[in-house]
C-alpha positions in Angstrom: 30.4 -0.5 47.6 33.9 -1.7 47.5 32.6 -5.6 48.4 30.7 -4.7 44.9 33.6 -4.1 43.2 35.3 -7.0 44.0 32.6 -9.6 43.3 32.0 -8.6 40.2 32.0 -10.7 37.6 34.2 -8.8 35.1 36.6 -8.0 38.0 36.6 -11.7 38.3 37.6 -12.4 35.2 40.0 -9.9 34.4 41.9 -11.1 37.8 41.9 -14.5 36.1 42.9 -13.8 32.5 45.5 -11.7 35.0 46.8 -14.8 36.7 47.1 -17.0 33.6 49.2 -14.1 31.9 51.4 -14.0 35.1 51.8 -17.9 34.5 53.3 -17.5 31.3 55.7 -14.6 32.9 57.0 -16.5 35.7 57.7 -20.0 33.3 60.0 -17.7 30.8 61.7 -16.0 34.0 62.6 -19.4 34.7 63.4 -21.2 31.9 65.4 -18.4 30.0 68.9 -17.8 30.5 70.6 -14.9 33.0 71.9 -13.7 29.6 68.8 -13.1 28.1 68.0 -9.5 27.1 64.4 -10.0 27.7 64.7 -10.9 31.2 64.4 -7.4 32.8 61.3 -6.6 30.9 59.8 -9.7 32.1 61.0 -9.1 35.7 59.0 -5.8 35.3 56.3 -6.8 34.2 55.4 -9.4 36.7 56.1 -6.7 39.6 53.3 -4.7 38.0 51.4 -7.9 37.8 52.3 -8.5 41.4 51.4 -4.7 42.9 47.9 -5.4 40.9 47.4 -8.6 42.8 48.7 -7.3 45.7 45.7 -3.8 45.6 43.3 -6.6 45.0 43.8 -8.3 48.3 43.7 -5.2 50.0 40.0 -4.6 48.5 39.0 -7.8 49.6 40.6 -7.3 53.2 39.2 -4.3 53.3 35.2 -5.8 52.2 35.7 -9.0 54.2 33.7 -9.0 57.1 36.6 -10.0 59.6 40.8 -10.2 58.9 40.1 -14.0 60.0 37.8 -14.8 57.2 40.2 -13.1 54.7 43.1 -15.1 55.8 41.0 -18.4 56.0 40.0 -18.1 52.0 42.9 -16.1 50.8 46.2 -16.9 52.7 47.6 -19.1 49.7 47.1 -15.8 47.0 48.4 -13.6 50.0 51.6 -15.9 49.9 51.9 -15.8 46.3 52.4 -12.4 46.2 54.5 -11.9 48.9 58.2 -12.7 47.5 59.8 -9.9 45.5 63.5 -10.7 45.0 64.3 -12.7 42.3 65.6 -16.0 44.5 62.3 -16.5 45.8 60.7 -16.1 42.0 59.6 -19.7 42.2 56.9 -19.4 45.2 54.7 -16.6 42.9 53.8 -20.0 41.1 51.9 -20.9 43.5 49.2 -18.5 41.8 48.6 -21.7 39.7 46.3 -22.7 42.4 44.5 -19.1 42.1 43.2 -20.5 38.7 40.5 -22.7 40.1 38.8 -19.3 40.5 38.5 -18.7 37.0 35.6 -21.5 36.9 33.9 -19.6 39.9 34.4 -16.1 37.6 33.2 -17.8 34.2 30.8 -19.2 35.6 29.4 -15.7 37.6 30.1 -14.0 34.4 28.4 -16.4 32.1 25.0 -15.8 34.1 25.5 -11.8 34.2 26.1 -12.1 30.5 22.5 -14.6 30.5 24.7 -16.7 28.2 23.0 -20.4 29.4 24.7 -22.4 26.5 28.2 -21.0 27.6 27.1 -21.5 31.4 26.5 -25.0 31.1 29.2 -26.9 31.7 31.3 -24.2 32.2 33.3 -26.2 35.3 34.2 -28.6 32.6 35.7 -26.5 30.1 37.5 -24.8 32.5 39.0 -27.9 33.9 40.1 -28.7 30.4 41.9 -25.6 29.7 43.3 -25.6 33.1 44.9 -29.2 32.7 46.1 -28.4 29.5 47.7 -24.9 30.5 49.6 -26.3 33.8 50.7 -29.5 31.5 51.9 -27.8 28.8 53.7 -25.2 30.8 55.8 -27.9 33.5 56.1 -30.5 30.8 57.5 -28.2 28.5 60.0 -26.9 31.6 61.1 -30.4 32.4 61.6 -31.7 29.2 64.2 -28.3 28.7 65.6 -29.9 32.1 66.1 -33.2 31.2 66.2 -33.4 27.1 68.3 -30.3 26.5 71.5 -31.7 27.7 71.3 -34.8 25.8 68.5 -34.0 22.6 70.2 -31.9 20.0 66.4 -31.0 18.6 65.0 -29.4 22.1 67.7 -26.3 22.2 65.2 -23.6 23.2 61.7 -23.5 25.1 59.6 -23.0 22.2 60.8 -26.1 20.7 59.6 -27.8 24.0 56.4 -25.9 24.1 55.2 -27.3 21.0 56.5 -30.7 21.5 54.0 -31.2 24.4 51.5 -29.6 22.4 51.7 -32.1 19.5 51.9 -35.3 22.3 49.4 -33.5 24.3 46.9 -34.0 21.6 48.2 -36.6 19.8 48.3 -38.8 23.2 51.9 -40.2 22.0 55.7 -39.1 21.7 55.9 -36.2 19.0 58.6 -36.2 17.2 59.9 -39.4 18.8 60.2 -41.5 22.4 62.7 -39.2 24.7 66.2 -40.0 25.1 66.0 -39.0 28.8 64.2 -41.5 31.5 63.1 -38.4 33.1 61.7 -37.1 29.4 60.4 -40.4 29.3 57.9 -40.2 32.1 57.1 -36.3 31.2 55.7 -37.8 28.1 54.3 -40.7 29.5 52.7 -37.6 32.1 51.8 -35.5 28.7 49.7 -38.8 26.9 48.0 -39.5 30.5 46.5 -35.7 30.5 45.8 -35.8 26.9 43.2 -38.9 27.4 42.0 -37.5 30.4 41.5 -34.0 28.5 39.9 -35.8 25.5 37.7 -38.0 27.7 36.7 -34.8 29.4 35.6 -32.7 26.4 34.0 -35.7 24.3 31.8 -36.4 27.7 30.9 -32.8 28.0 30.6 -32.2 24.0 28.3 -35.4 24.3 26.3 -34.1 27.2 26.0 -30.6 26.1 24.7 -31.8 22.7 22.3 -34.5 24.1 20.7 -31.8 26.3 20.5 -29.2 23.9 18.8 -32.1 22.0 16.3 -32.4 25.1 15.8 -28.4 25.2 14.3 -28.9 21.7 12.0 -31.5 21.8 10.2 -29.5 24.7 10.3 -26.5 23.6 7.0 -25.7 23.2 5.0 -22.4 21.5 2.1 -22.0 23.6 0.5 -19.3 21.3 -0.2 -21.6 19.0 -2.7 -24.0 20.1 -6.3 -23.4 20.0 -9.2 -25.6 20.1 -7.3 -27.5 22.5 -8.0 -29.4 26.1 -6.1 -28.4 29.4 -6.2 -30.4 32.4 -5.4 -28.8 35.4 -3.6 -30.8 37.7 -2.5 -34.2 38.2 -3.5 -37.5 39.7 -4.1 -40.9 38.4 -7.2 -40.1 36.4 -5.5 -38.1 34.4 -4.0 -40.9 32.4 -7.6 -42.4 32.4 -8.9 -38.5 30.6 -5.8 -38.4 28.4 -6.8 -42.2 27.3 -9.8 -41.7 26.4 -9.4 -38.7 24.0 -6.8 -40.5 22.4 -9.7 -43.7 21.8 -12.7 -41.0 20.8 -12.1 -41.0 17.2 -13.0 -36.9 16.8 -10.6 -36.1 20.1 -7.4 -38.2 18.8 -5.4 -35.5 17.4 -6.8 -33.0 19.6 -3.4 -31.2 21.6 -3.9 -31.4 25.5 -1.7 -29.2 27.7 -0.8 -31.0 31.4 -0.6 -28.2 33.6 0.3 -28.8 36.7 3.6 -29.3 39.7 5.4 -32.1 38.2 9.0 -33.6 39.0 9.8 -34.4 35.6 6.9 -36.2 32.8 5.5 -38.3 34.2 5.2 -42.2 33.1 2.3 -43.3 30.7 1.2 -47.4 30.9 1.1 -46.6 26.9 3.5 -44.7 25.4 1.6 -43.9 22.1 -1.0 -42.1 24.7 2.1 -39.4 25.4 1.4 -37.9 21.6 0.5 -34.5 21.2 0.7 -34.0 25.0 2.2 -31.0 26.5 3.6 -30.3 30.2 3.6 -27.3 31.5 5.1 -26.9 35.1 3.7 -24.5 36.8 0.5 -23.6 39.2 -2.6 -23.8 37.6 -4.4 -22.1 40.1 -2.4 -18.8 38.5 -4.1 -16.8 36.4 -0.7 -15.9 34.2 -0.4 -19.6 34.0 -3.5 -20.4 32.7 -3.3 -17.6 30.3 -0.2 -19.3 29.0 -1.4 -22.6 28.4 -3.8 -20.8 26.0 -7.4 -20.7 28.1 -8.9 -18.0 25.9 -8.5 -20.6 22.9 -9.1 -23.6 24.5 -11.7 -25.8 23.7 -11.9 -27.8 26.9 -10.8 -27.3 30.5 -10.4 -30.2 32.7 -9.4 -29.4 36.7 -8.7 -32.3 38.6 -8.2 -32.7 42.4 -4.6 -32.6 43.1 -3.9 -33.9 46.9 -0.1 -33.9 46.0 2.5 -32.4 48.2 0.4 -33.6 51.4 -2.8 -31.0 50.4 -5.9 -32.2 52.7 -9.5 -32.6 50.6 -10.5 -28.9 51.8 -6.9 -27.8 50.1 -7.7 -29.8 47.2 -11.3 -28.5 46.5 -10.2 -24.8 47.5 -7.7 -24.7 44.7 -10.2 -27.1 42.5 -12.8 -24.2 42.4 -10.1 -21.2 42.3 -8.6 -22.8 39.0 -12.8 -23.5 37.5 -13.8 -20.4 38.2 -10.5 -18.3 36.9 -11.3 -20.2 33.4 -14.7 -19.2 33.1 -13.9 -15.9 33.7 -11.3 -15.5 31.5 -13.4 -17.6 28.4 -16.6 -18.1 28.8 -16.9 -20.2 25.8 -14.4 -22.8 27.4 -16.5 -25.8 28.8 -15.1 -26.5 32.3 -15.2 -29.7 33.7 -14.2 -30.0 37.5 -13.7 -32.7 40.0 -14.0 -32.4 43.6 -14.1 -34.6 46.6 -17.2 -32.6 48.9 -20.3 -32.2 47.3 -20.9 -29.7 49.8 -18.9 -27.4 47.2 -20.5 -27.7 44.4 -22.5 -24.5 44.9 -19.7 -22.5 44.0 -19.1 -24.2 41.4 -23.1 -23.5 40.1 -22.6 -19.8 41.3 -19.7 -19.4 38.9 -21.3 -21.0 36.0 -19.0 -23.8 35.9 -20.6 -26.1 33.5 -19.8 -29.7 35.0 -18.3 -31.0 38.3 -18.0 -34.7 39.6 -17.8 -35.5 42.8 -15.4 -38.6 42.2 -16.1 -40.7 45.8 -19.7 -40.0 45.5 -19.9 -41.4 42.6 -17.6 -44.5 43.0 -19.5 -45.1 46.2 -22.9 -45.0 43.7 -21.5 -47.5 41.0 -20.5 -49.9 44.0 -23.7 -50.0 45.4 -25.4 -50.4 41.8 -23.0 -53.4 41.3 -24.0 -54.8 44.7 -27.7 -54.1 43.8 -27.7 -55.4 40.9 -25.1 -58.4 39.8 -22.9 -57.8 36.4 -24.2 -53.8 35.9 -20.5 -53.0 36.2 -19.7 -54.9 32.9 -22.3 -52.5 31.3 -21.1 -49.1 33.0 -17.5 -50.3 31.9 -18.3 -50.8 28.5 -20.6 -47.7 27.9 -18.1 -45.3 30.0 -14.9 -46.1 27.5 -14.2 -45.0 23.6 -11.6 -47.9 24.2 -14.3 -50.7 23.1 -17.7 -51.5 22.6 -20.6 -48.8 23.0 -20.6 -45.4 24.3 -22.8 -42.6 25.0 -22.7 -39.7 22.4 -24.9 -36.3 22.4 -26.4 -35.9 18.9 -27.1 -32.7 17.4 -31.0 -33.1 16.6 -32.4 -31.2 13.1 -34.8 -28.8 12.6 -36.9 -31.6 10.7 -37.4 -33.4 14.2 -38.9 -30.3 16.1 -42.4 -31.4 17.5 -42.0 -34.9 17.0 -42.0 -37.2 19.9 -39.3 -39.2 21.9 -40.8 -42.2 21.0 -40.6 -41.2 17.1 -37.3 -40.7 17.5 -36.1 -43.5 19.3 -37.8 -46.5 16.5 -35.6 -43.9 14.3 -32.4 -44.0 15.6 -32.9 -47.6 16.2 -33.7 -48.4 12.9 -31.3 -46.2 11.2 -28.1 -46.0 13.2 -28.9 -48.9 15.6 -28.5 -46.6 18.4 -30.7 -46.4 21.8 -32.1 -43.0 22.8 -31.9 -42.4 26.6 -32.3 -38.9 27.0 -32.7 -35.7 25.7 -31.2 -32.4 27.0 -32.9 -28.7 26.4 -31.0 -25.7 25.6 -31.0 -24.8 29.6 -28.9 -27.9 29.8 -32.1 -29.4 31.9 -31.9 -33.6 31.3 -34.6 -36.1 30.6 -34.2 -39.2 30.7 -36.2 -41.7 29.1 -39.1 -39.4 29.3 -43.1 -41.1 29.7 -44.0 -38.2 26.9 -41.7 -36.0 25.7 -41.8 -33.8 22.4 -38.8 -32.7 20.7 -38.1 -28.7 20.4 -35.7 -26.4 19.4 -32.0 -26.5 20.7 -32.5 -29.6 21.8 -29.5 -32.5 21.7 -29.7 -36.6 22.0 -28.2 -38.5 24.3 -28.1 -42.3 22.8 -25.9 -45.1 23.6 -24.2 -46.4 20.3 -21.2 -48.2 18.9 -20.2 -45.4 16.9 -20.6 -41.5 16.5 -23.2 -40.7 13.6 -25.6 -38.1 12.6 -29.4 -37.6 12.3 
């Protein structure tokens, strides 16, 4: 309870606002003169200031976990409130040094507060405000030391007080050079801490903005895409997918959503491919996640086989199914495309109703031994497996007008009309013919035809 109390963040800062005030305290005890009415209410005041820092320490002896451990992180603020006459004033400043804590305490009470613009780069403002406190507060007691003997304008320590202020920020001798050589380098100490101040707070002004900038750009509202692709997962196919949507002429402006573990975006061969593409990083396999990137309005939903982070092929296939069979269940209207490495896995994939899977080394090891078979097929399965040039195969929605008319009808047709070349035809049961002997068209029933553009019967 009590080691509670004293990490709080609030009791953390109010200890710090605490320790500058007592700054201020101890600077006036010193610079004013014996004479000075005010002195007695200022030595009062820091003894209650000193009793409060003193019942502090006590808590934290008291939470610590051994007397050692206290003395090892708090011996210097243990010594600062130790002297009590008034010859021994001096040593309490050592409670400067207790003001690196006030970073630590912003900084804790910054993230209770759930303040994120405040907490970033809170070490730096601090740091500032720091420099500029302890400068403004010795500079302005040495220049009473060394200019007030011999300057006629620098009588009282107000008057020195604002003079460091002005040269502070101005980053030169306000009002003038000093007469002293000891004023001299005060100043020269005052215009060395205002540049580093100034470099400081433009850096972090820069960085903050230029991040805040970054924040923007990807900040992305996932409620509002629909009609949209996801690809689950990442390897380098996926630049290949995301290519080719962007060459289909009806898939160009289509959003896609990345989903997948990423350390940062990854790099694109074409930049102008990155468009209308969206990252999110997180586990696809989740069903939350998925539900984010917008599966029950998605038009597509692409699952790749991710072997990152040292996954073997059963890992890979394992989550590759999970992730298929999660967005079926959650839209059954989405068409689902997987990829896997075992064929031997496919069945799960049929079980669930998963509408397509590859089985990419199959099938590379199937166009190798067509190239072998038969010399320069590749330069036709390149050709009519890219948007990116040439021809390409495109399912046709057949009309009514076609029903009970035969494959051979409609091939001359297309041919004639569209110069297009029917291979197949596919039922409504998804069942495939290809280049049928006889074959008579029906109801529900879609083209497959090889042709250099998309077009319509």
């Amino acid at each position: 309870m009590l080691g509670e109390v004293v990490s709080n963040p609030i009791v953390n800062f109010t200890v710090s606002v605490a320790i500058v005030v007592s700054i201020v305290t101890i600077t006036l005890e010193v610079i004013l003169p014996d004479t000075s009415p005010s002195l007695s209410n200022l030595h009062l005041f820091n003894r209650i200031l000193t009793t409060v820092f003193a019942v502090e320490l006590v808590f934290r002896a008291l939470s610590s976990p051994s007397l050692r451990r206290f003395l090892r992180e708090y011996w210097l603020d243990a010594l600062a409130v130790l002297p009590i006459l008034r010859a021994l004033r001096l040593i309490r400043a050592t409670r400067l040094l207790r003001h690196w804590t006030v970073s630590d305490a912003l900084q804790h009470l910054t993230q209770w507060l759930r303040l994120p613009n405040l907490r970033q780069g809170a070490w730096e403002y601090v740091l500032i405000i720091w420099l500029a406190i302890v400068t403004l507060l010795f500079s302005s007691i040495a220049l009473l030391v060394f200019e007030r003997p011999i300057n006629s304008d620098l009588n009282n320590p107000f008057d020195a007080l604002w003079i460091s202020t002005f040269s502070l920020f101005a980053t030169e001798p306000i009002p003038g050079m000093p007469q002293s050589t000891g004023g001299r380098i005060v100043s020269l100490f005052i215009m060395l801490v205002g540049t580093i101040v100034f470099a400081i707070l433009s850096g972090t002004v820069s960085a903050f903005a230029i991040e805040h900038m970054r924040r923007e750009r990807l900040s992305v509202d996932w409620n509002h895409f629909h009609d949209h692709v996801i690809i689950c997962g990442w390897n380098k196919k996926a630049e290949i997918v995301i290519q080719e949507y962007r060459a289909a002429p009806k898939t160009q402006s289509v959003p896609i959503i990345v989903v997948a573990r990423l350390e940062g975006e990854p790099m694109f061969s074409d930049a102008l491919m990155k468009s209308n593409v969206h990252f999110l990083n997180e586990d696809f396999t989740k069903v939350q996640v998925l539900e984010k990137a917008g599966i029950r309005r998605a038009m597509t939903c692409i699952i790749l086989s991710d072997k990152r982070f040292g996954r073997t092929d059963q890992d890979a296939d394992a989550r590759t199914i999970l992730a298929a069979l999660t967005a079926e269940k959650l839209n059954r209207d989405v068409y689902t495309c997987a990829e896997l490495i075992n064929r031997e896995y496919g069945s799960h994939l049929d079980m669930g109703h998963v509408n397509d899977y590859v089985v990419s080394e199959e099938q590379s090891g199937f166009l190798l031994a067509q190239a072998s078979l038969n010399p320069g097929l590749m330069g036709v399965f390149s050709e009519l497996l890219t948007y990116s040039h040439g021809n390409q195969f495109y399912r046709i929605s057949i009309p009514s007008a076609w029903f009970n008319r035969s494959f051979w009808e409609l091939f001359v047709s297309m041919k004639r009309d569209h110069n297009a070349i029917l291979v197949a035809v596919c039922d409504p049961l998804g069942n495939f013919f290809v280049n049928p002997q006889d074959y008579t068209i029906g109801a529900g029933d879609c083209a497959i035809a090889i042709a250099h553009q998309e077009f319509e019967l």
